[in-house]
C-alpha positions as CSV (number, residue, x, y, z in Angstrom):
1,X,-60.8,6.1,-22.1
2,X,-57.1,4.9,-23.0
3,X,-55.6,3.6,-19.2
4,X,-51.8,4.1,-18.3
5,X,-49.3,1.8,-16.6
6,X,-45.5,1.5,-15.7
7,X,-44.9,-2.1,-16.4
8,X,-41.4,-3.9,-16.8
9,X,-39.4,-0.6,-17.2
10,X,-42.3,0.5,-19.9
11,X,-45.4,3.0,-20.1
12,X,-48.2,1.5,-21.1
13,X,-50.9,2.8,-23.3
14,X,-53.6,0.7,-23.7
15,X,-56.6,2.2,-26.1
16,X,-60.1,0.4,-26.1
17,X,-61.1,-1.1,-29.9
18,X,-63.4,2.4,-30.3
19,X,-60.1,4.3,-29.7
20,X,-57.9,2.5,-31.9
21,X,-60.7,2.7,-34.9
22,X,-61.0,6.6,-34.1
23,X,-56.6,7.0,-33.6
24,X,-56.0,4.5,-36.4
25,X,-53.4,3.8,-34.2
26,X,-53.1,0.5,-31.4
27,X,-51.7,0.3,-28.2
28,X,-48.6,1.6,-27.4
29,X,-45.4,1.4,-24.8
30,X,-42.4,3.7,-24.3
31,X,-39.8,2.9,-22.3
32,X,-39.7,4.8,-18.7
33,X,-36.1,6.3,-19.9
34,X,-37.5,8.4,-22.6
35,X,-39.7,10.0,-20.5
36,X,-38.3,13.5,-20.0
37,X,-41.3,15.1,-18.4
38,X,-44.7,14.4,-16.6
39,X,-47.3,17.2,-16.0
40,X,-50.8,16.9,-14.7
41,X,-53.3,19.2,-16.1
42,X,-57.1,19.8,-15.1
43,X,-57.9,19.9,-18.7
44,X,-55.8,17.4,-20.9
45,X,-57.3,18.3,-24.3
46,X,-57.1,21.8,-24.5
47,X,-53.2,20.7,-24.0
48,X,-53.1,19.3,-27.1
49,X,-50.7,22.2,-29.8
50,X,-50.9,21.8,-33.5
51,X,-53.5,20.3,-35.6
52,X,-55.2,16.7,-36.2
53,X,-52.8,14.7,-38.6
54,X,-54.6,11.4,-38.3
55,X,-57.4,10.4,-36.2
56,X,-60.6,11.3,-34.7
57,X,-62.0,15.1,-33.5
58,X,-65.3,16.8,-32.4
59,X,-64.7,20.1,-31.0
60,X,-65.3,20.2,-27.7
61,X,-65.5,16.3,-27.0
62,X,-63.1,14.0,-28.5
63,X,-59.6,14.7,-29.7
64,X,-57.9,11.5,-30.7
65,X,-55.1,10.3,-32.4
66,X,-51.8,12.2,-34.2
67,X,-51.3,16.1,-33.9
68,X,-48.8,17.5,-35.6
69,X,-47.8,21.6,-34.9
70,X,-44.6,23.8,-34.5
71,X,-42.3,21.0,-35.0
72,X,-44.3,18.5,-32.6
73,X,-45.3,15.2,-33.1
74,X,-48.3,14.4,-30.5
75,X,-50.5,11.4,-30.2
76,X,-53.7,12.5,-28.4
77,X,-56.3,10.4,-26.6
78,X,-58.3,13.2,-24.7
79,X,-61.7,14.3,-23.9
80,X,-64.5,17.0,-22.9
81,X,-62.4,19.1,-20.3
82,X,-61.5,16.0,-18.2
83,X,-57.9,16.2,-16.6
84,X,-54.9,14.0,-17.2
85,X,-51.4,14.1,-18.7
86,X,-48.7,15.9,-21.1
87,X,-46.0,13.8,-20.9
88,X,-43.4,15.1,-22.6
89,X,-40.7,12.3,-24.6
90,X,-37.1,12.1,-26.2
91,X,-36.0,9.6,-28.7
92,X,-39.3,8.2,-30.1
93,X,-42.0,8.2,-32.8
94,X,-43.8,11.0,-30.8
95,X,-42.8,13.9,-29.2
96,X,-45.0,14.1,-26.2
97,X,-48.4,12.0,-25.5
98,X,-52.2,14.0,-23.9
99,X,-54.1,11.8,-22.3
100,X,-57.2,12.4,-20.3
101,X,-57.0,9.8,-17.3
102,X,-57.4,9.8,-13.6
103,X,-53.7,10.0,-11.6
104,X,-51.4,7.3,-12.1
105,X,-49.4,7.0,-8.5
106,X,-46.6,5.1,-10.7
107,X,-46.2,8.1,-13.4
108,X,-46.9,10.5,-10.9
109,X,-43.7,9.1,-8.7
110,X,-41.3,9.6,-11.7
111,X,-42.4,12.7,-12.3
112,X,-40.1,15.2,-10.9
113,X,-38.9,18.7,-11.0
114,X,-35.9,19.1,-13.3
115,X,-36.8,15.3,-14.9
């Protein structure tokens, strides 16, 4: 399961090797200030809009990697019905980033209403 972190002013997604095989895609950081929204969901993947542009799905299990949909750009690291985040982002390759993990007190502290 790809972890999260705020470290040094950055947010931190770190994929295990399987992930980055399945995303074609490595790890990742975006700088805290691009972040324009946080919201925990109980079920990250059905959060994911569009379709699979590159990466890795089963339906129902595994949707990993870029999703592309109503002028969105998503990279997607989310399974089963687990919970986990939408964050939504401004000024960057991606447009907002689903991923199933468990809360993150540092993301969930710059979350805010009107962010």
């Amino acid at each position: 399961m790809a972890t999260l972190r705020i470290d040094s002013g950055d947010l931190h997604v770190s994929l295990s090797t399987w992930e980055k095989v399945g995303a074609l895609k490595g790890d990742m950081a975006v700088p805290v200030t691009s972040i324009e929204r946080v919201d925990y969901v109980p079920n990250a993947r059905r959060s994911a809009q569009g379709f699979r542009a590159l990466g890795t799905g089963l339906p129902g299990a595994i949707s990993l990697g870029r999703w592309r949909g109503r002028g969105l750009k998503s990279f997607v690291a989310a399974y089963r019905n687990g919970p986990g985040y939408v964050i939504s982002l401004r000024n960057g390759p991606y447009d907002q980033l689903v991923i199933t993990s468990p809360p993150v007190p540092e993301l969930d502290a710059i979350a805010s209403p009107g962010m």
